[in-house]
PAGUTOR-673143 format. One line per field, with one value per residue (C-alpha): residue number from 0; residue in three letters; z, y, x. Coordinates in pm, 1 decimal, padded with zeros to 6 digits. Each point is the difference from the previous one (the first is absolute). Example, Ala and Ser with C-alpha at 12.3 -4.5 7.8 and 13.67 -1.06 7.14 Angstrom:
num = [0_1]
residu = [ALA_SER]
up = [00780.0_-00066.0]
north = [-00450.0_00344.0]
east = [01230.0_00137.0]
***
This chain:
num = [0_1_2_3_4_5_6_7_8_9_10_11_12_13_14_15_16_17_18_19_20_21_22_23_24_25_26_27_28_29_30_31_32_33_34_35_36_37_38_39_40_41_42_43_44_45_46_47_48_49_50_51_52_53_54_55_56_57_58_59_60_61_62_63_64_65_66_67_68_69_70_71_72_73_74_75_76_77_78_79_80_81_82_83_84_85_86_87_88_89_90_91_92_93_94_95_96_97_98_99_100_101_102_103_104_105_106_107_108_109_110_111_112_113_114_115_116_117_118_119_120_121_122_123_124_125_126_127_128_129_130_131_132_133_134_135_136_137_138_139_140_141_142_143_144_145_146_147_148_149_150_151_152_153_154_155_156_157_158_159_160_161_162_163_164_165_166_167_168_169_170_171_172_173_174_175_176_177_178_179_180_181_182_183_184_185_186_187_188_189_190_191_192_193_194_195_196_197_198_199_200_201_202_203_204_205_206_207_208_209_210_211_212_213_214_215_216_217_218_219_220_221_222_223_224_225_226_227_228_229_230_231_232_233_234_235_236_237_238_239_240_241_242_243_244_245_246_247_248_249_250_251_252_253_254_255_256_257_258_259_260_261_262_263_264_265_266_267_268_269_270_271_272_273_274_275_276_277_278_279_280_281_282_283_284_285_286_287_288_289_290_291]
residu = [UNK_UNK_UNK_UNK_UNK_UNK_UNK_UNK_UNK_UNK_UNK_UNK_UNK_UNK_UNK_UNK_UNK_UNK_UNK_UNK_UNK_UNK_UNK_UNK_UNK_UNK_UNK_UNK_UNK_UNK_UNK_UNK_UNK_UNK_UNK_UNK_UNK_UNK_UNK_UNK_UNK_UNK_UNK_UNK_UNK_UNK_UNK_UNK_UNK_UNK_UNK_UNK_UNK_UNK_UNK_UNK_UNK_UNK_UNK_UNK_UNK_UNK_UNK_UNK_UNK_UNK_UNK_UNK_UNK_UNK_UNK_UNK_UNK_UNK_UNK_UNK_UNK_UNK_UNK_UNK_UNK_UNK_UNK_UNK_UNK_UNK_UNK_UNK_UNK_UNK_UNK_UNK_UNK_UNK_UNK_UNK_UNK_UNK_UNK_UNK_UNK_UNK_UNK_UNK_UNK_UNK_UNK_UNK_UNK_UNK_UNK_UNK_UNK_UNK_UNK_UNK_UNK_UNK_UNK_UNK_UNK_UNK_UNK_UNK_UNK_UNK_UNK_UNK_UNK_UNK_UNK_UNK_UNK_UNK_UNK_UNK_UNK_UNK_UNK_UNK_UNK_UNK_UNK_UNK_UNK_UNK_UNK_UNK_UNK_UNK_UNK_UNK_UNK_UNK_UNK_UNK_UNK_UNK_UNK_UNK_UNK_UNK_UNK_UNK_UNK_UNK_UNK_UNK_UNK_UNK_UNK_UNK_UNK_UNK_UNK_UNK_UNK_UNK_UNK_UNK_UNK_UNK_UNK_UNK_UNK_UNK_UNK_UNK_UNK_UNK_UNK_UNK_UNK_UNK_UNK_UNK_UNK_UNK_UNK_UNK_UNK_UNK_UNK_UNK_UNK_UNK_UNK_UNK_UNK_UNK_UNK_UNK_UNK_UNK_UNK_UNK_UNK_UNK_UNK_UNK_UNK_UNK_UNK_UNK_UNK_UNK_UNK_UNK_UNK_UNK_UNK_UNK_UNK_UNK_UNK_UNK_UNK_UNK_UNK_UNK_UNK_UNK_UNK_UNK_UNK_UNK_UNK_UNK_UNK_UNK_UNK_UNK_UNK_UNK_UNK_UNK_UNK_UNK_UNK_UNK_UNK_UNK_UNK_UNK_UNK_UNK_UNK_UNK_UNK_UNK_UNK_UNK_UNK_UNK_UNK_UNK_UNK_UNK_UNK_UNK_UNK_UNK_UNK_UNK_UNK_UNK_UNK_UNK_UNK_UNK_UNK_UNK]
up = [00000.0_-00077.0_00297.5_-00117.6_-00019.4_-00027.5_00082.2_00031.2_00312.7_-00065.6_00349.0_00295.1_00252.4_-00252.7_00190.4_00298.7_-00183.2_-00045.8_00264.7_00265.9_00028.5_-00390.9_00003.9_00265.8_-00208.7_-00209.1_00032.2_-00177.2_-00211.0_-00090.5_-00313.3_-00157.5_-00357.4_-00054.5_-00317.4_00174.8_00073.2_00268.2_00000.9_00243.3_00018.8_-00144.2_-00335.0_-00028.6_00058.5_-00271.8_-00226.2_00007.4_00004.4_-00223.6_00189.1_-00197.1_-00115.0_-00049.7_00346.9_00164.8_00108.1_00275.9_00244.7_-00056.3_00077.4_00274.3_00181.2_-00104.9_00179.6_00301.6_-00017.0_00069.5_00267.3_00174.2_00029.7_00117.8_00202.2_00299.9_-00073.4_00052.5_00236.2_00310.1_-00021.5_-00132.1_-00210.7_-00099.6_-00323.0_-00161.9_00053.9_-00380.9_00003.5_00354.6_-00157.1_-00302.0_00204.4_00170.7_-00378.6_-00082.9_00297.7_-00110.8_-00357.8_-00189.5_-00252.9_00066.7_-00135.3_00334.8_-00064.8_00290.1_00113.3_00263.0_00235.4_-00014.7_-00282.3_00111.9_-00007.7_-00312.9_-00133.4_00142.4_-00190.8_-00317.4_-00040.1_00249.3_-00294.8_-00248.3_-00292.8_-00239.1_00093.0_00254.2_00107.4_00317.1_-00081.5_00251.7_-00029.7_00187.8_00256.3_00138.3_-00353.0_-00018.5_00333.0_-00080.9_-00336.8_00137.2_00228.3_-00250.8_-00282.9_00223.3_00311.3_00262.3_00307.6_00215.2_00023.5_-00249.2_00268.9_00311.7_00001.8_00129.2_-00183.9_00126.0_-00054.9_-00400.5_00006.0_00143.0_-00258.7_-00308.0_00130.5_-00023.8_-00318.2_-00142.9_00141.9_-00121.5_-00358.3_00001.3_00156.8_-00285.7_-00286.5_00106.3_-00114.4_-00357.3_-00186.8_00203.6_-00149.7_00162.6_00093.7_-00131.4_00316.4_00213.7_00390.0_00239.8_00275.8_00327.4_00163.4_00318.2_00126.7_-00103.1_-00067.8_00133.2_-00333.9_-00116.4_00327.3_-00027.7_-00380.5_00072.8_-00216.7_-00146.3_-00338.5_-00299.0_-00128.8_-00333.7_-00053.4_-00338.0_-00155.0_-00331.4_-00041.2_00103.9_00350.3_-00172.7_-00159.7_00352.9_00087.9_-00273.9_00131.1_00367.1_-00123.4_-00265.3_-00262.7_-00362.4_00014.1_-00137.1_00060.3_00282.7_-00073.6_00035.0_00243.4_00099.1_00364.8_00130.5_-00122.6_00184.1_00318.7_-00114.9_00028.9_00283.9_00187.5_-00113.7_-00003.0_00315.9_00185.8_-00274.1_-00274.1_-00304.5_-00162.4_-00050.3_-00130.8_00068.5_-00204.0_00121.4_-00142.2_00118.7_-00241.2_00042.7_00102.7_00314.4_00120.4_00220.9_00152.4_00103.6_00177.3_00204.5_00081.3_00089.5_00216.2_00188.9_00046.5_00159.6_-00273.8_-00121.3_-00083.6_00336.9_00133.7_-00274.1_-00019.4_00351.3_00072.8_-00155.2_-00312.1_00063.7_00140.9_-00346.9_-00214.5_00177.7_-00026.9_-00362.6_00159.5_00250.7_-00266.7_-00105.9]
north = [00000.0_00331.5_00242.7_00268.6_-00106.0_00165.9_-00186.8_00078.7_-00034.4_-00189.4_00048.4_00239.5_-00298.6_-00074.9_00177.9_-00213.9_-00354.7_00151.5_-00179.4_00249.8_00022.3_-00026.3_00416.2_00067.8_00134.6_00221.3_00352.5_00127.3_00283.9_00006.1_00214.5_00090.9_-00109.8_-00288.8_00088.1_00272.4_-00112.8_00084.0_00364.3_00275.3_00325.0_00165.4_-00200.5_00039.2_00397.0_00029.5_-00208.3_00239.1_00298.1_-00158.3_00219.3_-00208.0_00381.7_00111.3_00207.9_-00294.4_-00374.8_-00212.1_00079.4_00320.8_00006.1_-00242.4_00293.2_00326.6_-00171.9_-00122.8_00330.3_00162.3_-00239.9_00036.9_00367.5_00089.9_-00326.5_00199.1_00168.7_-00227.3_-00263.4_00051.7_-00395.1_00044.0_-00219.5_-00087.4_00188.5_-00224.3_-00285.8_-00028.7_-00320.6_00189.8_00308.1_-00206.2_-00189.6_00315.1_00132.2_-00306.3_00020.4_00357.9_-00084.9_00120.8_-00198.2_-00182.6_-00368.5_-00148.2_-00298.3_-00040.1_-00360.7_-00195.0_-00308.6_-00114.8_-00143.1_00063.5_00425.9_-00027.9_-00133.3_00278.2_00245.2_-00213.2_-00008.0_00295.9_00247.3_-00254.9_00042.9_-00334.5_-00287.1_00072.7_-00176.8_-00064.7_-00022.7_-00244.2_00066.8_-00200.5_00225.0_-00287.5_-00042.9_00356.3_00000.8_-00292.1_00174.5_00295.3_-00184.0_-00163.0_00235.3_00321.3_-00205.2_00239.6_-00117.9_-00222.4_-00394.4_-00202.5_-00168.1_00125.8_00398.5_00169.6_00113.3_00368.9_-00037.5_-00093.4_00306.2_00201.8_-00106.0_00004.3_00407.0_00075.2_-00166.7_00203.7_00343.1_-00099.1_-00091.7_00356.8_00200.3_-00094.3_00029.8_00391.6_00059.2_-00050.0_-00285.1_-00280.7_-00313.7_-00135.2_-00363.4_-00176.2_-00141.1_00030.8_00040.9_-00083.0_00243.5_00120.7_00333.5_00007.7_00205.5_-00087.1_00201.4_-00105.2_-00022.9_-00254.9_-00195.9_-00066.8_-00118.0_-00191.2_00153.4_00017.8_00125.8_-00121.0_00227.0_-00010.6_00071.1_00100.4_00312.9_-00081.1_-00270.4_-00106.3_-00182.5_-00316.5_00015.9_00043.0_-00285.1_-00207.7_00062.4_-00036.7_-00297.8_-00112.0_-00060.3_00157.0_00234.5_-00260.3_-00086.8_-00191.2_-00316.8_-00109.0_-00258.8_-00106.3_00054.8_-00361.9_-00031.7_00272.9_-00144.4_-00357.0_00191.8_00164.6_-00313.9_-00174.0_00253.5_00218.7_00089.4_00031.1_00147.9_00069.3_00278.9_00338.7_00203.0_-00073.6_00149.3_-00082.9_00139.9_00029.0_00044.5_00285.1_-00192.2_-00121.2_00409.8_-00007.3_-00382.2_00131.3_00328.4_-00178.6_-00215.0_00214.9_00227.8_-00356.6_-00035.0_00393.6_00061.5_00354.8_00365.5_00106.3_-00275.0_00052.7_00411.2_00146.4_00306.2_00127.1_-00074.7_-00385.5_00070.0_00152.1_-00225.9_-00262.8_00105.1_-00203.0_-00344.8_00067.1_-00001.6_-00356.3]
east = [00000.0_00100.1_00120.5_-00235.9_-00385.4_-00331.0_-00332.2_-00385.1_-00200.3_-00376.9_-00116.3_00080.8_00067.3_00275.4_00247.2_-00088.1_00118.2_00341.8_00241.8_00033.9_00367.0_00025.7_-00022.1_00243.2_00301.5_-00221.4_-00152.6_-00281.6_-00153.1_-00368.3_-00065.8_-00350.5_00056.8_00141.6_00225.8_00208.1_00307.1_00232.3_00130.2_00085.9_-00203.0_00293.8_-00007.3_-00361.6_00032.5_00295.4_-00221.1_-00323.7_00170.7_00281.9_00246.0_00296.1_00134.7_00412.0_-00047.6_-00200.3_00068.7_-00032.0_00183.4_00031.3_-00365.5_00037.4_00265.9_-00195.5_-00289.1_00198.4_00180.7_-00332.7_-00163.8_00288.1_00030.3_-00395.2_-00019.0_00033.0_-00262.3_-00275.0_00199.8_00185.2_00144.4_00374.0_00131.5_00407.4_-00000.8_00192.5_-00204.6_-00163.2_-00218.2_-00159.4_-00000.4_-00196.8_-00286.7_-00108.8_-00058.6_-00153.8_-00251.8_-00074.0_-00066.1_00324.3_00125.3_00301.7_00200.5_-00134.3_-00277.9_-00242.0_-00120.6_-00078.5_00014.8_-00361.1_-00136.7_-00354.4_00086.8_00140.6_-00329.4_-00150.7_00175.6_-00008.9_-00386.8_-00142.4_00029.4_-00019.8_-00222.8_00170.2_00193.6_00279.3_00270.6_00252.4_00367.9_00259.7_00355.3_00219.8_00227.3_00185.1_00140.1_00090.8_00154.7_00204.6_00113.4_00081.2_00237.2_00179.4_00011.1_00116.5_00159.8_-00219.4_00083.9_-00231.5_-00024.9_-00211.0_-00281.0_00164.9_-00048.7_-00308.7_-00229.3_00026.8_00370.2_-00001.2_-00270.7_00262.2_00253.4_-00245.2_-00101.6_00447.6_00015.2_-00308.0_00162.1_00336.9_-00169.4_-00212.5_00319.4_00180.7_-00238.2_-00067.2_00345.3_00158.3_00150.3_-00162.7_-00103.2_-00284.1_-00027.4_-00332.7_-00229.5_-00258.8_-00002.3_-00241.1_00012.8_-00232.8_00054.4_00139.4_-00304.7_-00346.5_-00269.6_-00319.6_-00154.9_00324.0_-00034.8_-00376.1_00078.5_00286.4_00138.8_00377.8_00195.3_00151.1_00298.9_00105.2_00383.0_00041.5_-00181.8_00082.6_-00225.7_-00355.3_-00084.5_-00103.6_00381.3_00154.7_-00233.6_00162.6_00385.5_-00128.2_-00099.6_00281.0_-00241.8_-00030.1_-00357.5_-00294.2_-00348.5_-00160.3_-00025.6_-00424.7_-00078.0_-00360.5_-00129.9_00007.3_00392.2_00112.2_-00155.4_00165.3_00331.7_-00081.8_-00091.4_00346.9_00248.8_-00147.7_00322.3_00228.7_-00201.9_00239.7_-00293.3_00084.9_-00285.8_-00369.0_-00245.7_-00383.3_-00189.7_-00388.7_-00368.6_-00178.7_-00300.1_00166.0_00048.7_-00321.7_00065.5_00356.5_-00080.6_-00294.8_00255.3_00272.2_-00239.4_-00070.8_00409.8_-00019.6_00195.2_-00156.3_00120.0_-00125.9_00289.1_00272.8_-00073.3_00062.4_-00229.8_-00279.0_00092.6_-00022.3_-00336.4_-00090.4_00165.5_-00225.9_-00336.1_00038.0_00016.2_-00262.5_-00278.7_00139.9]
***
């Protein structure tokens, strides 16, 4: 079987028949259409505005922005932050809604349904990548330095969050060459809002090419297609290869007719904006599944 695989669900329950320690090594992303693929808000904000100009790229966009977050943070927030600590500096942008190379996702399958199909108006999907793989990886191909299966998990954290700044340090200044990878990273504070989502980040490392590319090198395979698999076989696999899955990307993808069976039975789990949204804007977001 092919490392990168995208299957269908027929029923909600589906999820349930899934070996329950089969999904440990992943983290998830719910999306509402199901033939987006995987990129950051910044790529998706070049793209509509097609800011791809002689005076504008990437990162130059990426450091104008930070550049100005930085500067009026004060402002509106009396928590200081070290001011050279980019991927920080980059999830409090990505809470606020800037646009920045940072992916959001989560622990929980179950919230990343919600977000795939609670604005959904066509067949959504839920996509598993593997972090233990790009842990692993990242260990071998840039020798950080922690202990395969014997450092914590706040620890590799720690060492992922240097390796990012060191990475972003060095592409704000000239002649770098960027290394081709993605790095899975939580911030060493939470926001309430990230803590009630379980929520963590994908970083792509090289601005030059898409997510999905650094995805690919992460990996160490050449950019393709997912490879289709019925339902029933990816719960064979799951049953025989639970604690040592060798899958990469999972792509489920979920009809638009089972949108109104899933949010009933999320908002039986608890699992609901007024839960995953602190404040009054959870409460809002809610009133939706309350006349479900």
């Amino acid at each position: 079987m092919d490392t990168y695989v995208e299957t269908t669900i027929k029923r909600w329950d589906d999820i349930f028949r899934l070996e329950r320690s089969f999904f440990s090594p992943f983290v998830f992303r719910g999306q509402q259409d199901s033939l987006w693929d995987l990129t950051s808000s910044i790529e998706r904000i070049r793209a509509k505005y097609k800011l791809h100009t002689y005076y504008s790229n990437y990162t130059t966009d990426e450091k104008w922005m930070l550049f100005e977050f930085t500067r009026k943070y004060h402002l509106y927030s009396q928590h200081n932050l070290n001011y050279d600590d980019y991927f920080e500096w980059f999830a409090i942008m990505q809470h606020y809604g800037a646009p920045t190379r940072l992916l959001d996702f989560t622990e929980s399958i179950f919230i990343a349904s919600y977000f795939a199909v609670i604005d959904s108006v066509t067949d959504s999907s839920i996509w598993a990548i593997n972090r233990h793989t790009l842990r692993d990886n990242l260990l071998d191909d840039y020798k950080l330095p922690y202990v395969r299966r014997n450092s914590l998990k706040d620890e590799i954290n720690t060492f992922h969050i240097d390796f990012a700044n060191n990475h972003l340090l060095r592409a704000f200044s000239d002649d770098f060459e960027y290394p081709s990878t993605v790095i899975p990273l939580e911030p060493k504070l939470y926001s309430e809002r990230l803590s009630r989502q379980q929520g963590m980040f994908l970083m792509p490392t090289n601005p030059d090419i898409s997510f999905r590319k650094n995805l690919d090198k992460a990996f160490r395979k050449d950019f393709g297609t997912l490879m289709k698999i019925s339902f029933e076989e990816l719960i064979k696999v799951s049953n025989e290869d639970s604690f040592n899955t060798k899958l990469e990307i999972i792509k489920i993808n979920i009809p638009v007719k089972l949108s109104h069976d899933i949010i009933s039975n999320l908002k039986g789990m608890n699992i609901t904006a007024e839960i995953l949204f602190p404040g009054l804007e959870g409460l809002a977001k809610s009133l939706i599944q309350t006349q479900i």
